[in-house]
KEBA-632833 format. One line per field, with one value per residue: y, x, z of N, C-alpha, C in turn; residue number from 0; residue in one letter. Coordinates in steps of 0.05 Angstrom, whole numbers, plus 5000, padded with zeros to 4 digits. Layout:
BEGIN
n.yy c(Y,...);
n.xx c(X,...);
n.zz c(Z,...);
ca.yy c(Y,...);
ca.xx c(X,...);
ca.zz c(Z,...);
c.yy c(Y,...);
c.xx c(X,...);
c.zz c(Z,...);
nr c(NUM,...);
rest c(A,...);
This chain:
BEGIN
n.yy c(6913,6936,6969,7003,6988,7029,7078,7092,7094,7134,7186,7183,7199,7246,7284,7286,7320,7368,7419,7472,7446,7466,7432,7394,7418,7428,7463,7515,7572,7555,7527,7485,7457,7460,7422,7381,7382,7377,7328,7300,7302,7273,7230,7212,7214,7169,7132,7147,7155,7172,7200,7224,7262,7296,7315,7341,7389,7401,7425,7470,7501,7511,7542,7579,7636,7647,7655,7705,7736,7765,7756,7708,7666,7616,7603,7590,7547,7512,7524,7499,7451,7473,7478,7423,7419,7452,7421,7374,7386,7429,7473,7549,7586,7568,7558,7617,7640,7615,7631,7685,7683,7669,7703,7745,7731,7727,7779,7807,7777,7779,7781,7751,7786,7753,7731,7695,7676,7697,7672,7681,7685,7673,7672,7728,7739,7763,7736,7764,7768,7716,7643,7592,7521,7498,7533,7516,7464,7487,7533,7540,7492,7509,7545,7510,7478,7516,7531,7491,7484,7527,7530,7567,7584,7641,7623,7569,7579,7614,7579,7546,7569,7585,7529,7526,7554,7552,7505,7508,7553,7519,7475,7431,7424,7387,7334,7329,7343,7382,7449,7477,7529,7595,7653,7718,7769,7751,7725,7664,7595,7593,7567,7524,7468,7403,7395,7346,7351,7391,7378,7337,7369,7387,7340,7316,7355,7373,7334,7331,7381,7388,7342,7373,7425,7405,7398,7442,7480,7476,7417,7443,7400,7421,7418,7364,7342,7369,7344,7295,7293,7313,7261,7222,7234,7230,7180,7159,7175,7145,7115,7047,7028,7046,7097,7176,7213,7270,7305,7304,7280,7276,7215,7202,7243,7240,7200,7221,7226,7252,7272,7232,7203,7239,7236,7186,7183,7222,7198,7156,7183,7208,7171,7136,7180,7190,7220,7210,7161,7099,7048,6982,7008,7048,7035,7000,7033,7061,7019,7006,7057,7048,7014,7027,7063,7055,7025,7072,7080,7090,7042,7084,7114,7155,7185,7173,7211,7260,7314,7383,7445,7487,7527,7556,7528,7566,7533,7472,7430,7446,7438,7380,7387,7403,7388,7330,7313,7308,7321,7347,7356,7320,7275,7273,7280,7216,7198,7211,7184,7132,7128,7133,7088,7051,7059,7042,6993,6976,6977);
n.xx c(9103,9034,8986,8955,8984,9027,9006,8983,9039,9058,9024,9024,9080,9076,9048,9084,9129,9162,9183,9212,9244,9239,9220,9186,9155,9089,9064,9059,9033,9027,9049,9071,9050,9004,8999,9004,8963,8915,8927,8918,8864,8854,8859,8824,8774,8777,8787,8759,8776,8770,8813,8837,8804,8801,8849,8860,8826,8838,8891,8873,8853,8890,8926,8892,8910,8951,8935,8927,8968,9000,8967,8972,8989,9011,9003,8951,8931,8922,8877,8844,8819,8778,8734,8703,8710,8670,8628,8626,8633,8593,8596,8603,8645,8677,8665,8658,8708,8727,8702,8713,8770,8767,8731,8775,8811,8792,8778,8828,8879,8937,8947,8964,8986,8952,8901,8917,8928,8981,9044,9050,9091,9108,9156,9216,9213,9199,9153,9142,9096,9101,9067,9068,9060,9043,9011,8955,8949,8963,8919,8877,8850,8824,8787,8754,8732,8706,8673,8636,8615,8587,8558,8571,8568,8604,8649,8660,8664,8718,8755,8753,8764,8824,8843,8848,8879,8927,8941,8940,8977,9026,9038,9072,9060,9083,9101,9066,9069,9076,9115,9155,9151,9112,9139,9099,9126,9174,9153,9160,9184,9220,9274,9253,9244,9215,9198,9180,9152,9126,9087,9059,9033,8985,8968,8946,8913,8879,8835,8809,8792,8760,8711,8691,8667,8637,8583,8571,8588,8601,8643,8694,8708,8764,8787,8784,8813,8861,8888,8881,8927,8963,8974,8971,9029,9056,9048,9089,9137,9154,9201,9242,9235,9193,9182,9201,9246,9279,9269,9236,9243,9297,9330,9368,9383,9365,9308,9240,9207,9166,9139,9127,9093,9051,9035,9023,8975,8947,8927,8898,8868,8827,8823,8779,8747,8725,8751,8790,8795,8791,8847,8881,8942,8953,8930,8976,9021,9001,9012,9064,9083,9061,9082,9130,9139,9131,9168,9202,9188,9208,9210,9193,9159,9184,9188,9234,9272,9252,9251,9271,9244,9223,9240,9226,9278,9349,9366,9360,9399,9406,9355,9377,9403,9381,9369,9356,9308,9260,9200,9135,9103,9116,9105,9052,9036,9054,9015,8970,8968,8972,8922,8875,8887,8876,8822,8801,8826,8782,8738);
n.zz c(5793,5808,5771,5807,5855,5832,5830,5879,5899,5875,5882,5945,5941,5930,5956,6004,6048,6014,6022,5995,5951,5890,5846,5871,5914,5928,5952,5920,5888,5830,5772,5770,5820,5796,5754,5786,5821,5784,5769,5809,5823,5769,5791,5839,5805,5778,5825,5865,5925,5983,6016,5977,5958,6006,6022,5972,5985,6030,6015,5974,6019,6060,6021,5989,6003,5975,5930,5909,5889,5829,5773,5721,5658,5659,5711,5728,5731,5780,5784,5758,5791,5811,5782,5790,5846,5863,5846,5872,5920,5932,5952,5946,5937,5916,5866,5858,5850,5799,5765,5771,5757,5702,5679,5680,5647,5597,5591,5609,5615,5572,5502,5447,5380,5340,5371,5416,5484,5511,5524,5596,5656,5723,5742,5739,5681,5611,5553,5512,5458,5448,5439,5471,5471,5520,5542,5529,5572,5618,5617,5580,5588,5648,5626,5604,5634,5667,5635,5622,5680,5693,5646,5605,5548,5517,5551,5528,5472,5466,5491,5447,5408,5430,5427,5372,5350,5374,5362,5303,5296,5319,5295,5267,5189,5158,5191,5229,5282,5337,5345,5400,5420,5391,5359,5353,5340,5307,5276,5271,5287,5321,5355,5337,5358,5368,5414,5464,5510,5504,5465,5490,5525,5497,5470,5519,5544,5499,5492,5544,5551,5502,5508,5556,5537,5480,5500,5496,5450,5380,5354,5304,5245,5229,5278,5305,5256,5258,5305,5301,5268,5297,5331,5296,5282,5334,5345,5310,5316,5362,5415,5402,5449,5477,5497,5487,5456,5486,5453,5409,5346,5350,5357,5387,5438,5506,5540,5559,5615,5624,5583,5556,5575,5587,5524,5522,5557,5532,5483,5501,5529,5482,5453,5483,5493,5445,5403,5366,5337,5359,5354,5336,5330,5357,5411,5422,5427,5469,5503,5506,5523,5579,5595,5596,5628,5679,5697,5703,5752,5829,5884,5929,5900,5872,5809,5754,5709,5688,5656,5671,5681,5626,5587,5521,5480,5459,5420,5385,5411,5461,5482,5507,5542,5591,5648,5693,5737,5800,5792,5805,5763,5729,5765,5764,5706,5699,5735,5707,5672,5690,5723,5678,5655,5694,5695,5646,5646,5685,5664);
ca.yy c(6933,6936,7000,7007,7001,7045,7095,7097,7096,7167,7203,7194,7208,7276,7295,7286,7345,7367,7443,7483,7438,7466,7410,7376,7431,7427,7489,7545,7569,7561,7509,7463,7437,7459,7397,7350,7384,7365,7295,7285,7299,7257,7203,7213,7205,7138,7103,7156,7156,7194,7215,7242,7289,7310,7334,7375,7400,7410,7448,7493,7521,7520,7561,7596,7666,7645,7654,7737,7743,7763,7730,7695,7652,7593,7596,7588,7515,7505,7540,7477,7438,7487,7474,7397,7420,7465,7405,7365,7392,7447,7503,7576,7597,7556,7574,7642,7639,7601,7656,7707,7683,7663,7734,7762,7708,7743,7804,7830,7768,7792,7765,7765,7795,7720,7737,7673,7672,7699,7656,7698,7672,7684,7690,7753,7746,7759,7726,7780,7761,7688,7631,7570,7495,7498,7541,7496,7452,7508,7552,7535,7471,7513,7559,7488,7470,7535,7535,7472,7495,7550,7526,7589,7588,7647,7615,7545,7586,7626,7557,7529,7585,7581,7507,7522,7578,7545,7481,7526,7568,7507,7446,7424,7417,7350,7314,7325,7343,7410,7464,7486,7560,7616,7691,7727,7786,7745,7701,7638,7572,7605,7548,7503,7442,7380,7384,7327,7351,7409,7351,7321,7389,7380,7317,7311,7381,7380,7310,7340,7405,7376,7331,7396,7443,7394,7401,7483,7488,7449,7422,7437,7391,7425,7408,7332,7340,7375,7334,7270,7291,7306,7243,7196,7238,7224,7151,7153,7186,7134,7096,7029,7021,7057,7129,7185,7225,7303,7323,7274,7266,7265,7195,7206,7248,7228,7191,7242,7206,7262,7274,7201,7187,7249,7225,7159,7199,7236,7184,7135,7188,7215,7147,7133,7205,7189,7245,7190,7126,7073,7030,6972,7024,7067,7020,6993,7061,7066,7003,7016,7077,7049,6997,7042,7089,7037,7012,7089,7093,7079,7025,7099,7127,7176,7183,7181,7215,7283,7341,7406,7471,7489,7562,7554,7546,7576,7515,7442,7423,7465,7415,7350,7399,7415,7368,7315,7311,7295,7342,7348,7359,7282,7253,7280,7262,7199,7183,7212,7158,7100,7130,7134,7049,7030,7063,7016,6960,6968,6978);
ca.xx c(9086,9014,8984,8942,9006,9044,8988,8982,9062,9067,9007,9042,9100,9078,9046,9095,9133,9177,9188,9243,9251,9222,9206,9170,9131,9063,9048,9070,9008,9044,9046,9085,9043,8981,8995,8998,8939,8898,8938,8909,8837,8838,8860,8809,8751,8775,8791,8734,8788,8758,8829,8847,8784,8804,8871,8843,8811,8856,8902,8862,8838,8909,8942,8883,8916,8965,8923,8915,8977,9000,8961,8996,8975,9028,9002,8930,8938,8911,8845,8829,8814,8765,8697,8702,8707,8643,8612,8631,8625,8575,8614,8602,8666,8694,8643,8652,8730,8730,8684,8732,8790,8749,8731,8804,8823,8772,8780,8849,8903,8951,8954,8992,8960,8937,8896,8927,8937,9012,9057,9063,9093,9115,9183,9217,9219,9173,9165,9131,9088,9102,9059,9076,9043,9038,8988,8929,8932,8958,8896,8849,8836,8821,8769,8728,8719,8692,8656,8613,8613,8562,8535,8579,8579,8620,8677,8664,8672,8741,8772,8755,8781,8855,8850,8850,8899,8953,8945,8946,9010,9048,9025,9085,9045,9096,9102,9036,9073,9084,9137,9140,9135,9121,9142,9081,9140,9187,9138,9174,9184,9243,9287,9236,9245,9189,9195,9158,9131,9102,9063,9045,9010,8973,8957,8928,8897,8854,8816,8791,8780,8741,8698,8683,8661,8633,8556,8556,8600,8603,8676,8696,8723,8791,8804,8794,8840,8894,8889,8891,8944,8981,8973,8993,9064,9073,9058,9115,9163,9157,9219,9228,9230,9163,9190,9197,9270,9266,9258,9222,9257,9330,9322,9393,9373,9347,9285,9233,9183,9137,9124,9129,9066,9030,9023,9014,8953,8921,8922,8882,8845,8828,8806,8770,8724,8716,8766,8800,8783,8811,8862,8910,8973,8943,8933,8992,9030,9001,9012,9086,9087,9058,9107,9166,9136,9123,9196,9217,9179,9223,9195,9181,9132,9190,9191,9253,9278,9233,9270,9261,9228,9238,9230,9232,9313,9352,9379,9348,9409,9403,9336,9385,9426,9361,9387,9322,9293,9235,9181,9110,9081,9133,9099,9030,9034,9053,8993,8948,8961,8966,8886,8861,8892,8863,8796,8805,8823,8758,8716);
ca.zz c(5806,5787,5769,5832,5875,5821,5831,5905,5912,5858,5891,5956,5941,5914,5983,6026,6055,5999,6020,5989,5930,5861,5828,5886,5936,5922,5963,5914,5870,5807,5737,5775,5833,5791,5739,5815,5831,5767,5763,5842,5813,5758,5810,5856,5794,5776,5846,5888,5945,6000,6028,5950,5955,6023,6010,5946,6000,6047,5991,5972,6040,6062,5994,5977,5992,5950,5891,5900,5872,5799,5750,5691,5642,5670,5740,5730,5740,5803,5801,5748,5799,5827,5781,5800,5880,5871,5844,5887,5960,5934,5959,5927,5934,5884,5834,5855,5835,5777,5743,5774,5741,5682,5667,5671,5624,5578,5590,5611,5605,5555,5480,5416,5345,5334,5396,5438,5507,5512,5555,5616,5674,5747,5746,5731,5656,5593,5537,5488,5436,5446,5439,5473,5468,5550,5563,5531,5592,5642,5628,5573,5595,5663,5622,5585,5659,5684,5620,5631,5711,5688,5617,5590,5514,5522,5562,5513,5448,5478,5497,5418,5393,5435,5418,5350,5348,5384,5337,5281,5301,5325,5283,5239,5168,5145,5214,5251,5315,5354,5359,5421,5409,5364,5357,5333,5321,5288,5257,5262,5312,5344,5349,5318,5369,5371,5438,5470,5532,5497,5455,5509,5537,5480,5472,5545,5546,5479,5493,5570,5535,5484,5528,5572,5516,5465,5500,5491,5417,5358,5354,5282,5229,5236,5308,5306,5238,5267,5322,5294,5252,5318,5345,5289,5273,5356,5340,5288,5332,5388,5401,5412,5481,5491,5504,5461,5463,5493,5426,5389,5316,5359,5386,5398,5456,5532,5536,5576,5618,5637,5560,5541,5595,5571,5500,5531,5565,5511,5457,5508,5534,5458,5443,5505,5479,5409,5391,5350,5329,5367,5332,5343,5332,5380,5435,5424,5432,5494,5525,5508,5539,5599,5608,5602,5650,5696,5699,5717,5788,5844,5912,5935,5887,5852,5778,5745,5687,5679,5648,5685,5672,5605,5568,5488,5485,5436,5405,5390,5430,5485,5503,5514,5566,5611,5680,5700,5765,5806,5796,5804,5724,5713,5783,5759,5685,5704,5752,5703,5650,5707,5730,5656,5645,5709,5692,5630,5661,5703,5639);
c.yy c(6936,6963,7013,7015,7026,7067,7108,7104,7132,7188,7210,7198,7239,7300,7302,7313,7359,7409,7456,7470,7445,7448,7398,7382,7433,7448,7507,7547,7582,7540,7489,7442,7444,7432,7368,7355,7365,7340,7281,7285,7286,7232,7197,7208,7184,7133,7124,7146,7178,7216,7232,7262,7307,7325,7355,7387,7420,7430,7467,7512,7526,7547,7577,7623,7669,7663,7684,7747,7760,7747,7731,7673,7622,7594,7600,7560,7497,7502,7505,7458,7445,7480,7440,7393,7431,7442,7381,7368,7414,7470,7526,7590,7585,7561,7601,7654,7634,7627,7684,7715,7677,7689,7754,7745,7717,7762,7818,7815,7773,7768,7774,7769,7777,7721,7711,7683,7676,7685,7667,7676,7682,7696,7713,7751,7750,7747,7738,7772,7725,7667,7604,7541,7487,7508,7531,7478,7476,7527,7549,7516,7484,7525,7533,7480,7485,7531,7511,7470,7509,7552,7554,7590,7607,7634,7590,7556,7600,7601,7544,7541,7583,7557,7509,7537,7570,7518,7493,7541,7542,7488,7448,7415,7384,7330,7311,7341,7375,7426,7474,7516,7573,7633,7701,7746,7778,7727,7675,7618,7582,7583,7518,7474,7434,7378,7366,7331,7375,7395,7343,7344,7392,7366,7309,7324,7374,7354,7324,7362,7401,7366,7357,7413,7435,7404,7431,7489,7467,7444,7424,7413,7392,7420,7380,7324,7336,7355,7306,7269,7291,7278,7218,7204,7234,7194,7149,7155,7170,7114,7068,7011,7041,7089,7139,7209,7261,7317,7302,7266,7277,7246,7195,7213,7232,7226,7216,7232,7223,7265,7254,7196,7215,7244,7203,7174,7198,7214,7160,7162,7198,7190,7145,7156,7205,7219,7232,7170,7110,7053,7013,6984,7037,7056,7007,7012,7056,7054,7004,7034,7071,7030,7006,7054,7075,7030,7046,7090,7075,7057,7057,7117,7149,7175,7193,7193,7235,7295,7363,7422,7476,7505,7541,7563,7555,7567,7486,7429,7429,7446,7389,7366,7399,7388,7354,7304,7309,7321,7337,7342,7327,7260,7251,7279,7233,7181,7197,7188,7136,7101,7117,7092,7037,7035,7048,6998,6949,6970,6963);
c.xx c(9060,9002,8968,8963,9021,9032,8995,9016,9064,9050,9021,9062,9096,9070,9065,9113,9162,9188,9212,9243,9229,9205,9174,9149,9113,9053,9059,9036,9024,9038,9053,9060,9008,8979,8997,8978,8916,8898,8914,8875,8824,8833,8838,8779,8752,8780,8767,8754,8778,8788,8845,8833,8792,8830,8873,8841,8820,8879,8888,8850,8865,8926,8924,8897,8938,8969,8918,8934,8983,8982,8970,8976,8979,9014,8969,8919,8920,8881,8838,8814,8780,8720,8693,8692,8678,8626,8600,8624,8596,8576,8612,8626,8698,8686,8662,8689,8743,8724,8701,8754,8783,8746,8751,8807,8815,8775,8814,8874,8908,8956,8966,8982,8946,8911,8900,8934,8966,9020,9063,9062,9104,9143,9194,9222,9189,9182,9140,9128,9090,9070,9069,9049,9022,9009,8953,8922,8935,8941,8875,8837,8814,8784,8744,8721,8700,8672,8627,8607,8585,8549,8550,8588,8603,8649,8689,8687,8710,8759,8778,8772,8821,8859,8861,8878,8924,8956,8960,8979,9032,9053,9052,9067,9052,9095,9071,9038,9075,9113,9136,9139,9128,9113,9127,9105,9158,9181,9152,9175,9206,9259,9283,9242,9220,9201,9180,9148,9113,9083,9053,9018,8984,8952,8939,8907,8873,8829,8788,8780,8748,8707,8678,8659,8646,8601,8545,8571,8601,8632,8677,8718,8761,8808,8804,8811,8870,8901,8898,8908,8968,8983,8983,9017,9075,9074,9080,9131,9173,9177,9215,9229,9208,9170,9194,9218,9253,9259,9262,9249,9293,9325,9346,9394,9360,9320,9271,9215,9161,9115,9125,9100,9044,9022,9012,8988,8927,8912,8902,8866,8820,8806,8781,8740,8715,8731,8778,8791,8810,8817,8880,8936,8967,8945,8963,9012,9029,9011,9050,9103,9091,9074,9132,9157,9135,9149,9213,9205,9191,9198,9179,9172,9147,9193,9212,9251,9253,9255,9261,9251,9246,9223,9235,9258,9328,9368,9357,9366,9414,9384,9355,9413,9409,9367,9350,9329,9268,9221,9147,9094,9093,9111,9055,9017,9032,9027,8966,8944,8958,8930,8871,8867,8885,8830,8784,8808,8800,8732,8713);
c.zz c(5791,5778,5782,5844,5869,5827,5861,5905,5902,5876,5923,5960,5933,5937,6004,6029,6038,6008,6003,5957,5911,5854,5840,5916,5921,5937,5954,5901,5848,5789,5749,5788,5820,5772,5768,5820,5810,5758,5788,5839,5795,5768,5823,5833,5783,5791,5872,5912,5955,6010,6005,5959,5981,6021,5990,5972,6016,6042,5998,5996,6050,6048,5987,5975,5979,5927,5886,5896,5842,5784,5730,5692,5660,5695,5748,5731,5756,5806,5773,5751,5817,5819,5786,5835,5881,5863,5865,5919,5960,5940,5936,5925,5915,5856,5826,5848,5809,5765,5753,5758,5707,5663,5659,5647,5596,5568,5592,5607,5569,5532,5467,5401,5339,5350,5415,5455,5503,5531,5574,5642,5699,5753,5730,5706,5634,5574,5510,5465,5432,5453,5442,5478,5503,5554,5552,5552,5615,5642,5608,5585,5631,5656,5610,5610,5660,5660,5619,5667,5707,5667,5611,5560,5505,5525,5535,5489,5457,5475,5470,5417,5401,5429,5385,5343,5350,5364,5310,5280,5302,5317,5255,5212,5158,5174,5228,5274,5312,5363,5384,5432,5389,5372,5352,5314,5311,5259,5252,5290,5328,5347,5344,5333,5371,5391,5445,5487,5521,5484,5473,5522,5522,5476,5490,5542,5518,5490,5524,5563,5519,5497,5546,5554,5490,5475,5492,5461,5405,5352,5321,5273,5237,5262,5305,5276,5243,5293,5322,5281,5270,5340,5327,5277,5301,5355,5325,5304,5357,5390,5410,5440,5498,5493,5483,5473,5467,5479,5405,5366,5326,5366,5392,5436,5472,5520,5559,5590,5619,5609,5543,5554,5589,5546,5504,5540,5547,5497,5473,5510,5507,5453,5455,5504,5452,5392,5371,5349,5340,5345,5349,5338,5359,5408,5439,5436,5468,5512,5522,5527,5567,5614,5608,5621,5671,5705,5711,5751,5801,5862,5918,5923,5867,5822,5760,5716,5672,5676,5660,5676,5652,5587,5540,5494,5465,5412,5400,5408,5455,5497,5514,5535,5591,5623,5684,5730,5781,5806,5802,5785,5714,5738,5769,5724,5688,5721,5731,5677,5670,5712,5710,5651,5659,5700,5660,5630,5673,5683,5622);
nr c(0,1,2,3,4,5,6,7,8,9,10,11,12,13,14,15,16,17,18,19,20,21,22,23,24,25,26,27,28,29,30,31,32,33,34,35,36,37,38,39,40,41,42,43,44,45,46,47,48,49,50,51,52,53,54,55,56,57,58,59,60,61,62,63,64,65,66,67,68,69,70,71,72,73,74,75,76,77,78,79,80,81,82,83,84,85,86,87,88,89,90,91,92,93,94,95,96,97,98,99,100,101,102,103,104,105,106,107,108,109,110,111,112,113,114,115,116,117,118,119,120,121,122,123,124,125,126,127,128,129,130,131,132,133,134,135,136,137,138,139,140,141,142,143,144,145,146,147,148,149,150,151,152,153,154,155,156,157,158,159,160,161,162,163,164,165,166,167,168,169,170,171,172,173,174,175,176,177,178,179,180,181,182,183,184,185,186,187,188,189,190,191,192,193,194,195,196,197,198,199,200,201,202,203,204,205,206,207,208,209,210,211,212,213,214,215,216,217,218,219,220,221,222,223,224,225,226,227,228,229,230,231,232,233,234,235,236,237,238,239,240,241,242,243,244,245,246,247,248,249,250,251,252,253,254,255,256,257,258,259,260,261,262,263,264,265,266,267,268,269,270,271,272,273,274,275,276,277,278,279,280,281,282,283,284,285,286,287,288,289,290,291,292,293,294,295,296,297,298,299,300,301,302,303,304,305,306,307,308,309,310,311,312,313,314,315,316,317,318,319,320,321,322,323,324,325,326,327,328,329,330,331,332,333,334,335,336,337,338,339,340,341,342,343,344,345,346);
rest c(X,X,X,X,X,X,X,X,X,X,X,X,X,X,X,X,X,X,X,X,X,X,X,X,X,X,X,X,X,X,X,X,X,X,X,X,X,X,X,X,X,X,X,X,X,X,X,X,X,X,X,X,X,X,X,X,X,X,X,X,X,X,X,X,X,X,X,X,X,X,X,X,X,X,X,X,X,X,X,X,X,X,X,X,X,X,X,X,X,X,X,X,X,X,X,X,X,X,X,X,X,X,X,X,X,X,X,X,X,X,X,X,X,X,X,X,X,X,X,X,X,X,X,X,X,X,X,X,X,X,X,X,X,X,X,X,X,X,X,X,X,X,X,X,X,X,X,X,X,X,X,X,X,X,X,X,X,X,X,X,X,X,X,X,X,X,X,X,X,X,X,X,X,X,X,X,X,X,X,X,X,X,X,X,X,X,X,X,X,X,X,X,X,X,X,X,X,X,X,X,X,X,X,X,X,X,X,X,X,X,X,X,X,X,X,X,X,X,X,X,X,X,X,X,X,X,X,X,X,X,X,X,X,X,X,X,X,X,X,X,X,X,X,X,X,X,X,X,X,X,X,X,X,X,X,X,X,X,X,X,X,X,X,X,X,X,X,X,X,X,X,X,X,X,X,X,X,X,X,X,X,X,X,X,X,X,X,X,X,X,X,X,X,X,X,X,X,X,X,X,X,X,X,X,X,X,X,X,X,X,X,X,X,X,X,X,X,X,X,X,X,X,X,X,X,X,X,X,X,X,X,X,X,X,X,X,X,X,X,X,X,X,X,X,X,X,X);
């Protein structure tokens, strides 16, 4: 399968009429079908498919009232896709959203003493004082958009700052890699798992971040540190059939694809920005990645072997219990590393 067909088969497969099922409706306005949404946009800027942009399209005028909901951190997802559309079609009412939610984000979503973005999310639970690895792509990455949308130094500086924060809080000091929460009130990792898809949120999220926010702030020193320091303890951890177990330093544990093809992601796209210095490990990494991931998509575009929605659990073994299924954030990771290796291939 080449990674044109693999492409076209995931994207539609992610369309089609999935109602009812979690993993795989794309019409909630939530985390889920916001990582298909932002997968389906990076598609559409490497292959300029007219019928990609129209379906954005078509979304968003459909679900918009969706979006006047609750707001949470987790379910700010969607609107990511929103300062690309105002660029795009020209439309003011994408602008005029972005900077809506932009401003809460600012102003009234809820943090922890650290002042990070708390993980708040839709369903009925909290998760007080917490800091999880997630919400760098589910909502800063949303604010480095809006922030080069309107030249907002403002918004830029905000987005450093949670970049840094969440590095800082969650950045194993000896490995490189990421816990994938922390307590402000217990002060600790809480059951201290290297999860790998929280790496991966990571990994993806800082490079587009970066990129975004780089013309209005100066990135410091300490971000392309910590950064690179998280990127060659995920090269370590990679096993050797390209994948990288649900929680990295178990390779005992299931292989995970959605956070095997986001590291696969970042670390090209990383390169690909000068966030890192390209290397023969690095490339290699990737191309690993991308041949295991390649070998999970069915004839019909599904992507096997994602792990499901997954709170901070209260064990390391508790992650190699979470049941894998087709989702959206596994079909939409996956097509955002196939985009980024064809837009390499074509370079």
């Amino acid at each position: 399968m080449t990674l044109e067909s693999a492409a076209q088969k995931v994207w539609t497969a992610m369309t089609k009429d999935h109602s009812g099922n979690w993993g795989m409706d794309i019409h909630q306005w939530d985390w889920v079908p916001g990582v298909g949404l932002i997968a389906l946009l990076d598609y559409y800027e490497a292959t300029r498919k007219p019928e990609v942009l129209s379906y954005l399209v078509d979304w968003t005028q459909r679900n918009k009232e969706k979006a006047k909901g609750s707001k949470v951190i987790n379910s700010i997802a969607p609107f990511a896709i929103f300062p690309a559309l105002n660029q795009l079609l020209d439309e003011a009412w994408y602008r005029e959203e972005a900077i809506r939610i932009a401003e809460w984000m600012i102003a009234e979503a809820p943090r922890t003493r650290e002042r990070a973005f708390e993980h708040t999310v839709t369903e009925n639970v909290e998760f007080s004082e917490q800091v999880w690895a997630d919400t760098v792509f589910m909502a800063v990455l949303f604010l480095a958009r809006t922030a080069s949308l309107v030249g907002s130094k403002k918004y830029a500086e905000e987005a450093l700052q949670q970049v840094l924060v969440h590095l800082s809080l969650l950045q194993d000091e000896k490995s490189g890699v990421l816990f994938h929460g922390w307590n402000c009130n217990s002060a600790d990792h809480m059951s201290a798992a290297r999860w790998t898809r929280a790496n991966a949120w990571v990994a993806a999220g800082v490079p587009l971040i970066v990129k975004k926010i780089e013309p209005l702030v100066t990135i410091p020193d300490e971000l392309r540190m910590r950064y690179g320091q998280l990127i060659s303890g995920l090269a370590a951890y990679q096993q050797a059939d390209g994948l990288w177990a649900t929680v990295m330093d178990h390779p005992e544990f299931y292989r995970e694809v959605s956070g095997s093809a986001g590291i696969g992601y970042g670390i090209r796209k990383a390169m690909d920005i000068g966030l890192i210095e390209r290397n023969d490990r690095y490339d290699a990494a990737v191309e690993r990645a991308l041949a295991a991931v390649l070998a999970t998509i069915s004839e019909d575009g599904v992507v096997s072997g994602v792990s499901g929605g997954t709170p901070v659990m209260k064990s390391i073994f508790a992650y190699q219990e979470i049941p894998q299924y087709p989702t959206l954030y596994g079909q939409g990771l996956v097509l955002m590393l196939l985009a980024e290796s064809m837009h390499k291939q074509g370079g």
